[in-house]
Structures are given as structure tokens and as C-alpha cells.
C-alpha positions in Angstrom: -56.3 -48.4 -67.1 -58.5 -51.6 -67.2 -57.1 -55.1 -66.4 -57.6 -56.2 -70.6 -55.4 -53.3 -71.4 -52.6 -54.0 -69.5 -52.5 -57.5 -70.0 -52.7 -56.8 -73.9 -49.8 -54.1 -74.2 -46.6 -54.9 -74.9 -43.4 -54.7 -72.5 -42.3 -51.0 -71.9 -38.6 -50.5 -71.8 -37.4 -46.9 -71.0 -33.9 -46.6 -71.9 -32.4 -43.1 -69.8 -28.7 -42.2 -71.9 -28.0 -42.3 -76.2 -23.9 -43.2 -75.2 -22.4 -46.7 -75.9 -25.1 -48.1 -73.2 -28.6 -46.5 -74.3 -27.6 -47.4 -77.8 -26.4 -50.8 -77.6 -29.2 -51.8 -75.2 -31.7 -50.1 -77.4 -30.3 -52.2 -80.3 -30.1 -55.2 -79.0 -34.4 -54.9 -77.9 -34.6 -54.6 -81.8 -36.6 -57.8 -82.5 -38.2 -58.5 -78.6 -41.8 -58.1 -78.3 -41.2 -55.1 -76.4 -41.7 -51.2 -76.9 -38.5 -49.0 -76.1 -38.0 -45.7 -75.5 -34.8 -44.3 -75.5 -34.6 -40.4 -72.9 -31.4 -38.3 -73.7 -31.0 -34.6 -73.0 -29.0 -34.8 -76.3 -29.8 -35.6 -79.7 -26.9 -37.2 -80.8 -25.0 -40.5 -80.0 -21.6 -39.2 -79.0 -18.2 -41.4 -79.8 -16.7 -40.0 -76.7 -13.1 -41.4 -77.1 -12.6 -39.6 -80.1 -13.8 -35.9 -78.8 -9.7 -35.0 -78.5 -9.6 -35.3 -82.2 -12.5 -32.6 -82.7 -10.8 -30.8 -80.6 -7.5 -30.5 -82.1 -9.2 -29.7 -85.6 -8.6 -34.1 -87.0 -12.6 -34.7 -87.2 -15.5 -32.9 -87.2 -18.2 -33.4 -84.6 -20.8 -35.0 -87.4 -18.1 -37.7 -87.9 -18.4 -38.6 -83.6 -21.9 -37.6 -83.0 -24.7 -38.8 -85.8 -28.4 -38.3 -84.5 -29.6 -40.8 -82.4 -33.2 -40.4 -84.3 -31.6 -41.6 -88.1 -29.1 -44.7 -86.0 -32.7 -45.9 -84.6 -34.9 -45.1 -87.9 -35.6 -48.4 -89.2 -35.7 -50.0 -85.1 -39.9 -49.6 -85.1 -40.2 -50.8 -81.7 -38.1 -47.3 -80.6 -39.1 -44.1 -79.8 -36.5 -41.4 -79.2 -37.3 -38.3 -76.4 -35.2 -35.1 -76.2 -34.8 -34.3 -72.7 -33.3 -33.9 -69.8 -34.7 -36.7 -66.9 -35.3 -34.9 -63.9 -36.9 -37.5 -61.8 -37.2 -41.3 -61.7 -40.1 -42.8 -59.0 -39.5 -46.6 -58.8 -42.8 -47.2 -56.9 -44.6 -45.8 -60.0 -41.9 -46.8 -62.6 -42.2 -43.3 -64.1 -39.4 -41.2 -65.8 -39.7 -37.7 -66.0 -38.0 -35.8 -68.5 -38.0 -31.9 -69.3 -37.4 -29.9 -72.6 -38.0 -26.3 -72.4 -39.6 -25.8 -69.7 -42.1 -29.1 -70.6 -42.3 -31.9 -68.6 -42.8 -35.4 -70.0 -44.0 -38.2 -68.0 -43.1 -41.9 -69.6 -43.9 -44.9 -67.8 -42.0 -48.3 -67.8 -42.1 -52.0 -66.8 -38.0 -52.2 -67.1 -35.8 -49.1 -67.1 -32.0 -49.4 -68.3 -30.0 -46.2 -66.8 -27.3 -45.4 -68.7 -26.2 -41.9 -68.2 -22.7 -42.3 -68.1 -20.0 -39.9 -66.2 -19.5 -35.9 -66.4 -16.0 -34.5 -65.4 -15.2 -34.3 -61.5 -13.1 -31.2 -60.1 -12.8 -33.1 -57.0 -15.0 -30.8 -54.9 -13.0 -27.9 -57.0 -15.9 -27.1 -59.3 -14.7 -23.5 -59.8 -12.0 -24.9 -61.6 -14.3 -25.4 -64.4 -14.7 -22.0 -65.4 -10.8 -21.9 -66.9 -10.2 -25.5 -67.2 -13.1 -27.2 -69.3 -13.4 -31.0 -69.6 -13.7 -33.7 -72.5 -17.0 -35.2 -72.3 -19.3 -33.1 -74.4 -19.4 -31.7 -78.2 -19.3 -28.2 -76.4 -16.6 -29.5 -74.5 -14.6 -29.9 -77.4 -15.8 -27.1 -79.5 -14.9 -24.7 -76.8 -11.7 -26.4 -76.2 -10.4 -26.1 -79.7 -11.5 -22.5 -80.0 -9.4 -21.9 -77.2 -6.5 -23.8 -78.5 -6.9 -21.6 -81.7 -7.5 -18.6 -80.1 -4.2 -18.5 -77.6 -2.1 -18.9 -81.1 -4.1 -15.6 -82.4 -3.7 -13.8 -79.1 0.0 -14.4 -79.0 0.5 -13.1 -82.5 -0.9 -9.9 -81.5 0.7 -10.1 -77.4 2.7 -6.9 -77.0 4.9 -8.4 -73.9 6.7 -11.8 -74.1 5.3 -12.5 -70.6 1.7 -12.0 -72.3 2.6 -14.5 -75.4 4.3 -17.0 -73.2 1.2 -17.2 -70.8 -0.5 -17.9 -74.6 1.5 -20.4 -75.7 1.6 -22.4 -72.7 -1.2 -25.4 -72.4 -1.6 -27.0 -69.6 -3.4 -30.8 -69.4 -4.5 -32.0 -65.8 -4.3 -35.3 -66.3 -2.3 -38.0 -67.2 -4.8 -40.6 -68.0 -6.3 -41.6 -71.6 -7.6 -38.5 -72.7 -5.1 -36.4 -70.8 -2.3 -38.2 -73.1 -4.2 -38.2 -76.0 -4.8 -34.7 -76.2 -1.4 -33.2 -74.9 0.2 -35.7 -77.8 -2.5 -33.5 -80.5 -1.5 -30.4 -78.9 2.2 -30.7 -79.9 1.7 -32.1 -82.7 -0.7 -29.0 -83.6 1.9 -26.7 -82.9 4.8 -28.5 -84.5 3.6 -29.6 -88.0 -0.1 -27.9 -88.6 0.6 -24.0 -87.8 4.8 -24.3 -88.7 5.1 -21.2 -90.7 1.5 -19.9 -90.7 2.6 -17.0 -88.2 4.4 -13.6 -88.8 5.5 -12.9 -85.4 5.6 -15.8 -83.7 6.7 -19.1 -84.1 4.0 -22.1 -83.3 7.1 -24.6 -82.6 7.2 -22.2 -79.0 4.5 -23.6 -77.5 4.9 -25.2 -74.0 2.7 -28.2 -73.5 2.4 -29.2 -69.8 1.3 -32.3 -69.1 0.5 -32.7 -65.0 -0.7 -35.8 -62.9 -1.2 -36.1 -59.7 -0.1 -39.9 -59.6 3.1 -40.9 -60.0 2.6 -42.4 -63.6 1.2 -41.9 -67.0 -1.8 -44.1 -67.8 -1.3 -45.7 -64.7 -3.8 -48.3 -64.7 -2.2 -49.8 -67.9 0.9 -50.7 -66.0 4.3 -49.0 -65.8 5.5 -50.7 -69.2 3.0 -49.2 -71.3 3.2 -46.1 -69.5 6.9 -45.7 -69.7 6.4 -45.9 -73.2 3.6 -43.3 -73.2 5.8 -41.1 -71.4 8.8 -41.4 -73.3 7.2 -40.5 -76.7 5.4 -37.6 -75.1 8.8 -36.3 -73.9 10.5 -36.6 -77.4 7.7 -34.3 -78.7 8.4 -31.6 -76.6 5.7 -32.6 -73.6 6.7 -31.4 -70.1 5.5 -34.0 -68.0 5.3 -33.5 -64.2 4.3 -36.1 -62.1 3.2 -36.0 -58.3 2.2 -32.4 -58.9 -1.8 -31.9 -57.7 -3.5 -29.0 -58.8 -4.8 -26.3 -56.1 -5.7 -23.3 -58.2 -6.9 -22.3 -61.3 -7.7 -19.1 -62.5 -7.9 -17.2 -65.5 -3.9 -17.1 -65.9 -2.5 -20.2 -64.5 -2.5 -23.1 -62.4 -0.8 -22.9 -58.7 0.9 -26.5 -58.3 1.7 -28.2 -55.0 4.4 -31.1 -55.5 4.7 -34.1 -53.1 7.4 -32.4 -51.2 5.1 -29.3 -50.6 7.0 -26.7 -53.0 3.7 -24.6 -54.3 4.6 -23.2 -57.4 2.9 -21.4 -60.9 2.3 -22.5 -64.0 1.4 -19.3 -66.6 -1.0 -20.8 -68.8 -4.2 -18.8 -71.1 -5.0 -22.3 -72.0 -5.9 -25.2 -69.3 -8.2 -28.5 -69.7 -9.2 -30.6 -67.1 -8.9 -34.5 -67.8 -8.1 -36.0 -64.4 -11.7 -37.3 -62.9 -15.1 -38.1 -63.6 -18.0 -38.5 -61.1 -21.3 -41.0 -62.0 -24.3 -38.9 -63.2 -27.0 -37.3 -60.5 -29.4 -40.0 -61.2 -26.9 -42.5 -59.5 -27.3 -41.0 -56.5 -31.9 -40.8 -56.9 -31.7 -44.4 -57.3 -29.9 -45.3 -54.3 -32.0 -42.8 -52.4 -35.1 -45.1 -53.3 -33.9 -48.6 -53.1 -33.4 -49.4 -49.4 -29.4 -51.2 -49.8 -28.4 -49.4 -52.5 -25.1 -47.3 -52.4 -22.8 -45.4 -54.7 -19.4 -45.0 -53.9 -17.0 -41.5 -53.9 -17.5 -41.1 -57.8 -21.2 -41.2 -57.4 -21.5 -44.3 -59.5 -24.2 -47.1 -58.1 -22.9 -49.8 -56.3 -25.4 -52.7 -58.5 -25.9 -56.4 -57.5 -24.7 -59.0 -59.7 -27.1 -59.2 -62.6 -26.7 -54.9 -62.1 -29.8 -54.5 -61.1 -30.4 -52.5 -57.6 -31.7 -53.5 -54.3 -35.7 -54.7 -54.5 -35.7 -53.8 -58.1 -35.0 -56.4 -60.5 -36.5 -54.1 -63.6 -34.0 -51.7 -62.9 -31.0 -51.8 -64.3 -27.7 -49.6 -64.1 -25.2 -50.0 -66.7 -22.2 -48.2 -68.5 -20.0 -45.3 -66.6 -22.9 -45.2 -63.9 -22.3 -48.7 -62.7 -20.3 -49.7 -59.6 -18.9 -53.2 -60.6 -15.3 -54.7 -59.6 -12.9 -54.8 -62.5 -14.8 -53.2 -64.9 -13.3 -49.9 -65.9 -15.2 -47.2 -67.3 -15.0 -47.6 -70.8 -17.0 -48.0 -73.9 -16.7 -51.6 -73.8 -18.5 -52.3 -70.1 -20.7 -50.0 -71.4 -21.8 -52.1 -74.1 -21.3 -55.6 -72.8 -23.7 -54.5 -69.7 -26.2 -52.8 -71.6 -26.3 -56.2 -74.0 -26.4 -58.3 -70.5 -29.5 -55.8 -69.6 -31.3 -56.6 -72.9 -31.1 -60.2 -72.7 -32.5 -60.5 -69.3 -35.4 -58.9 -70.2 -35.8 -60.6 -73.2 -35.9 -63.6 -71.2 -37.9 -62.7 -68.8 -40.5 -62.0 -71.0 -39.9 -65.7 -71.8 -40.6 -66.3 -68.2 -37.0 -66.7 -66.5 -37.4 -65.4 -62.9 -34.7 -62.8 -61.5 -33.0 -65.1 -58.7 -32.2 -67.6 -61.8 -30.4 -65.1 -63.8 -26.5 -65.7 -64.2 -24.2 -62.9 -62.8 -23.0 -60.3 -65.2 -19.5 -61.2 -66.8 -16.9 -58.9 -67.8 -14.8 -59.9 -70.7 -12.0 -57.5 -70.6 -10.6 -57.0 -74.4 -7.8 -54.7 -73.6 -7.1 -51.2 -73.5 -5.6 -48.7 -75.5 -4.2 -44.8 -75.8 -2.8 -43.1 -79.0 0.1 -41.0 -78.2 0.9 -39.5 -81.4 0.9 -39.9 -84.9 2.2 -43.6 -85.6 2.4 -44.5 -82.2 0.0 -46.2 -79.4 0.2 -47.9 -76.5 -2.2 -51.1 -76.5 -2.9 -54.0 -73.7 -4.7 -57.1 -74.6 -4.5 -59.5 -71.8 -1.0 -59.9 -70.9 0.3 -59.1 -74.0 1.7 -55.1 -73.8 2.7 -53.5 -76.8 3.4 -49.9 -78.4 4.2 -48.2 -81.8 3.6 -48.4 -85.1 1.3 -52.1 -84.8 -0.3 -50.4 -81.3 -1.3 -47.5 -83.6 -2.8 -49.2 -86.5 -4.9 -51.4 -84.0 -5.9 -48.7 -82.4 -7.6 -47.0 -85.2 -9.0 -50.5 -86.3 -10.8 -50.8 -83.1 -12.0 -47.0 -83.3 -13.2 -47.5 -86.9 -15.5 -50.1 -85.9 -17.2 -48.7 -83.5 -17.8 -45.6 -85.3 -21.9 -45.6 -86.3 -22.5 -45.8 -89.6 -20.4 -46.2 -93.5 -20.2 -42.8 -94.0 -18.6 -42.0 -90.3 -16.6 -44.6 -91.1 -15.4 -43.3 -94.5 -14.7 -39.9 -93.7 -12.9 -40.4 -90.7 -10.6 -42.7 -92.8 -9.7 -39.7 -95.4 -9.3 -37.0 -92.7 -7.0 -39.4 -91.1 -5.2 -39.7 -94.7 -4.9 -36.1 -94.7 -3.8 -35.3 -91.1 -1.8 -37.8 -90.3 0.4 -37.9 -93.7 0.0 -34.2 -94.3 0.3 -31.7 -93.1 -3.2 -29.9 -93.0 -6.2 -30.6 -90.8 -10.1 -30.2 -92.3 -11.4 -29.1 -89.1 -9.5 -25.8 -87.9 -12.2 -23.6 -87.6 -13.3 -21.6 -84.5 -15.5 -19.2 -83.4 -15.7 -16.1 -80.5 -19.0 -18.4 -79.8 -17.6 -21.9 -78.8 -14.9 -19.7 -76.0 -17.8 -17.6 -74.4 -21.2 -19.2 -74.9 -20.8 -21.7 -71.3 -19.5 -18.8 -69.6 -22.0 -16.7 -70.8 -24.8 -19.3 -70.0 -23.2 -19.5 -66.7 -23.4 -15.4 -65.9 -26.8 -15.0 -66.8 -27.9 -17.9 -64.5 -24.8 -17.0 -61.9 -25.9 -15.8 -58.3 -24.2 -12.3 -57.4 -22.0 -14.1 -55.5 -20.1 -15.6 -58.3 -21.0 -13.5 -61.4 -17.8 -11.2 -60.7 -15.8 -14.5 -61.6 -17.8 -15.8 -63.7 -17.2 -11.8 -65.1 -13.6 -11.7 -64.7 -13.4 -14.7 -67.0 -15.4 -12.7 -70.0 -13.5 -10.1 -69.4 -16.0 -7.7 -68.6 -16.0 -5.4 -65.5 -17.7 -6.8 -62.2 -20.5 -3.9 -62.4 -21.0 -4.2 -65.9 -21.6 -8.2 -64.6 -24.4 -7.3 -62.3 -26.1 -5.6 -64.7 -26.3 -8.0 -67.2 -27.5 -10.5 -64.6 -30.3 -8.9 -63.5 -31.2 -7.8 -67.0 -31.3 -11.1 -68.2 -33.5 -12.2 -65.1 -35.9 -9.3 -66.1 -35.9 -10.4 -69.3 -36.7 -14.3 -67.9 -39.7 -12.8 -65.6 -41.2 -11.2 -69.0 -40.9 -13.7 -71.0 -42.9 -16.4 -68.3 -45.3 -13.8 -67.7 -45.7 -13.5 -71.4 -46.1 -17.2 -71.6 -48.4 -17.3 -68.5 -51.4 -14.3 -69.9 -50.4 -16.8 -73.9 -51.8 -20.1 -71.7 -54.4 -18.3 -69.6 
């Protein structure tokens, strides 16, 4: 490239991530004299604090999730790329991306990562294959297929052993999410299937609700959480505190409490809310700026204006950042990937890096529904719950929601569920249970396709050769592709 060209292009800012950071920081470029192009390996922006709801049948996943391309339509300094990054070279400040099988190679003079968190199993990623997370629209989809699905299965259970392992759900995890979703989960069961069963009655369910800690939403303080608990426990939630899970399998959870009793917990229906580790590209970073660390959860430890070592054009924001005091939530997602924006808006302005002011954290509070009509809510040091927490809470959520229509909808299914009785979005699918399990067998080593089996209930043999059918199938279909390109 000749030395005009360069000098006449305009800024390139690649944005990696389409969650609360990408977006925000994508937005907030709108009017610089800069191009941006926002990476994501999905299409959609997902409202990730509100995937519970699509999985306990309140919203649908159009409500949370609108495509990224029609929120950025009318920004004509972005471009949006489907992929999944697969490498980032910080000596060439290229991003490389991959969608089927094609590789994309985008280059950059500033690069915001925000790529967020996936679930963490604490080294116990097995676990995964009975006890999915929260932090995808499969997540959810899957989640409340299986929710669905244990009601079905126990209406047809021929033992009360079998239709009490059905009816019991177990939640690891007492944080946010963990509360939210045991809180839907008994509701579900109590006012949304009453009566809609012959031979059994929904009210039976068991919801278990297990931390390892010794408090619910612990980082909001024991008042808060006292409340939490208590409302929980009037619906019918088992909660068991100090209890770390050691084993999960297809049936259950084995349990160790803090004075070392290992006991079992039946359950056909587990999900897995209690961790979250920094995304991959955390750790490629680090690996490339002499200085750099992450810390346990893989998230980058960044320097004050969160940027990494030697690197002032890159910055780390959202979930993926490292910074003191700043929890990983929506809002230090957003207020760092605004902070991102406006230093490189004024540095195209000419402000060097050493004169940029430290990033700022202004902590606005933090908040968990619990049930119908009730929420817990922290502002400052004000602490409150209830009926006010409640309303506040879905205030806050409404704004954030991405566009009037979201906005609008999500209001009447609300209406509906929350005064009603009924819920819009209680449809499921043999699909949504199977298809990650599937997806995981046909890519499984033979090592682990007889669990990966076990949990499709198919036979181990019948396993193996499915596997290597489907890599047959794979070798055909590149050869194929190879004799199309030659």
C-alpha cells in the first residue's frame, strides 16, 4: 500500500463481540471520522440478563436478541462480519475471523475486544453435558425444552422414583441468574402447568437451589440476600448452602457439604449458573503483550485507560476486562466500551496515550428479580426489596432492551405472565434437548463419545458408529469441495 493511501484512509476500528460492549462502543464511533467493523460469531445482539425469562417460556428470544445488522443499519461508518475470530496478531494489527470453513482477514489501527464471559465448570467441564449454562440463545432454548420435557416425562414415568428424579430441578448457583431462574422454575410449576396434567400434579416439583458460598447473591450483602432467600423459601425453593458440587451425571448431582457428608441429589433436570471464565482471546492477548496477565477467570488484567501492555490501540472492555471494583455486568460493559470510543475519538484529535485520564467506574447499583412482584435492588447504600425493587427492576431492563418494538412486546408478555396465568412462549422441541449433544458426538473423540452417548440415550456401539460415519461423511464432503476448487 503506497504512503498517499494510507495517509488518505480513514481510522480503522475493529470491534471483536455484538454484547453490551461491541455495541455500545460501535455506537458511540457513529459520527467519528473513522471506519468500524464490528466481528461476532453470532448474528444477534443478545440481552443476556433476561435469557432466564426465554427460558422459563416469559419472552421469546426475538424480544432479547434483534440482529446486530438492522441495530447498526442506518450507522454508515459500520460494517458487520459473521464469524468466529480465531486469531489476533498485534504486530500486524490483523483479526482473523472464520465462517464455514472461510477465513477473513480484517486489519485495524485500534481494536476494542469485547467478547465477554462463557460459563466456567471450574476445571469440571464434563459437567456441561447434563448441566447446561445461561449465556447463549441455545443455552436457553435447550434449557427450557428440558424444563418442559421432565413435566412430559413424568406424566408418562411408570415408577415414583422415575417421576421424582423428573420433577426435581436442580440450580448450581446462587448468584443472579441462579436466583432468578430457580424463582421462574417454581413459579412455572405452581401457577402456569396447575391443572394441565392427568397424572401428575405440577405443584410436586422439587426446586433445589445449591451454592457453594454461604449466602445467596452474596456480593449484594447479607440484607439483600436474606431477603432473596426468604422469598425463595416461601415458594417452595430448597435452598442449601455450603454444599459444592462434585458430580453430575445424567441422573443427579453428588453433593459434598462443609462438614464432608457426600450425599445425592435425583434430578433429570440440572443447570449450571455458578461461574464464568473471560473468553480465549483474553488469554492471546496477554500471550503477545510482554506484562500482560489474566487472572484465574481468564479475564485480562488491563492498565488504567484498559488498554494492555505496549499497546495503547488495544483495548479490552466488558466481561473480559480485569479492573478492581468493576463487576461483570452489563453496565462496565457499556461505560468501558464508551470510555474506549472516546479515546480514540480523541486521539484522532491528537491527544497522546500517557495524557489520557484513567477509566472511571460509576457504579449504579445492582439488582435480581426473585419472583413475580418482588426484587432485590442496591443503589449505593440504599438496599431495598419488594414490590418498588420489582418495578425498578423492570424499568431499568426496559430501557436497555434495543429497539420500540422489543420494548413493547416485552411489556404485554409481562402483562400476560405476570397477571395471568399463561405464558406466550411455552413451546419446545426434541431439537433444542439434543442438538449440543449431538454436535458434541459427532465431533467427540472415542474416548468420550460413550458419555457423550449415554446422555442421548443411545448404546455406546451404536455411538462409535455414528462417529465415524459422520467423519466419513466430513472426509467426502472436503474432498468434494477440494476436486469443486481444483
Amino acid at each position: 500500500m503506497s504512503t498517499e493511501s494510507v495517509e488518505n484512509r480513514r481510522h480503522r476500528v475493529v470491534v471483536i463481540g455484538s454484547g453490551f460492549g461491541g455495541l455500545f462502543g460501535t455506537k458511540h464511533l457513529k459520527h467519528a471520522d473513522v471506519d468500524v467493523t464490528l466481528i461476532s460469531k453470532t448474528s444477534t445482539h443478545l440481552f443476556q440478563p433476561l435469557l432466564y425469562q426465554v427460558a422459563t417460556g416469559i419472552l421469546s428470544v426475538g424480544e432479547i436478541a434483534p440482529a446486530t445488522r438492522l441495530v447498526l443499519r442506518k450507522q454508515k461508518n459500520a460494517q458487520v462480519l459473521l464469524g468466529d475470530v480465531i486469531d489476533i496478531d498485534l504486530q500486524a494489527k490483523t483479526v482473523t475471523s472464520q465462517l464455514l470453513n472461510q477465513n477473513t482477514l480484517t486489519e485495524f489501527d485500534s481494536l476494542i475486544v469485547a467478547t465477554g464471559a462463557q460459563q466456567s465448570y471450574f476445571g469440571n467441564d464434563k459437567f456441561a453435558t447434563y448441566a447446561p449454562g445461561m449465556k447463549t440463545i441455545d443455552d436457553a432454548l435447550e434449557l427450557r425444552a428440558r424444563i418442559l420435557g421432565a413435566f412430559e416425562g413424568a406424566e408418562l414415568a411408570t415408577t415414583q422414583e422415575m417421576r421424582d428424579r423428573l420433577l426435581t430441578f436442580v440450580v448450581v448457583g446462587a448468584g443472579p441468574t441462579g436466583v432468578e431462574l430457580a424463582g421462574q422454575i417454581a413459579e412455572l410449576s405452581d401457577r402456569t402447568l396447575e391443572g394441565t396434567f392427568h397424572n401428575i400434579d405440577p405443584r410436586d416439583a422439587r426446586v433445589v437451589l445449591l451454592e457453594g458460598a454461604g449466602a445467596v447473591l452474596g456480593p449484594m450483602g447479607p440484607k439483600l440476600g436474606g431477603k432473596a432467600q426468604r422469598r425463595l423459601e416461601k415458594m417452595g425453593v430448597e435452598i442449601q448452602l455450603n454444599a459444592m458440587v462434585t458430580d453430575i451425571d445424567a441422573h443427579g448431582v453428588t453433593v459434598k457439604d462443609s462438614d464432608g457428608t457426600v450425599r445425592r441429589i435425583e434430578s433429570s433436570c440440572k443447570v449450571w449458573s455458578a461461574g464464568v471464565q473471560g473468553s480465549p482471546l483474553g488469554k492471546m492477548l496477554a500471550e503477545q503483550s510482554e506484562g500482560t496477565q489474566v487472572d484465574r477467570a481468564g479475564r485480562v488484567i488491563v492498565e488504567p485507560d484498559l488498554t494492555i501492555k505496549g499497546y495503547p490501540n488495544v483495548f479490552v472492555v466488558g466481561d473480559l476486562m480485569s479492573v478492581p471494583n468493576v463487576p461483570g455486568m452489563a453496565q462496565g460493559a457499556i461505560q468501558g466500551s464508551t470510555y474506549a470510543a472516546k479515546q480514540i475519538k480523541a486521539g484522532l484529535k491528537g491527544q497522546a496515550p500517557q495524557d489520557r485520564k484513567p477509566f472511571k467506574y460509576f457504579n449504579k447499583g445492582s439488582m435480581a428479580t426473585v419472583s413475580r412482584f418482588s426484587a432485590v435492588c442496591q443503589i449505593g447504600k440504599l438496599e431495598f426489596g419488594g414490590f418498588i425493587a420489582w418495578l425498578a427492576w423492570l424499568a431499568l431492563h426496559l430501557y436497555y432492551l434495543v429497539g420500540y418494538r422489543s420494548r413493547i412486546i416485552t411489556v404485554i408478555q409481562w402483562f400476560v405472565t405476570f397477571l395471568g396465568r399463561s405464558r406466550g412462549q411455552m413451546a419446545a422441541t426434541e431439537q433444542w434437548v439434543f442438538a449440543r449433544l449431538a454436535l458434541e458426538t459427532v465431533n467427540a473423540d472415542e474416548e468420550d463419545a460413550d458419555e457423550l452417548a449415554a446422555a442421548l440415550g443411545a448404546p455406546p456401539a451404536e455411538n462409535g458408529k455414528t462417529v465415524e460415519k459422520a467423519k466419513a461423511l466430513d472426509k467426502a464432503e472436503k474432498a468434494a469441495a477440494d476436486r469443486r476448487a481444483g
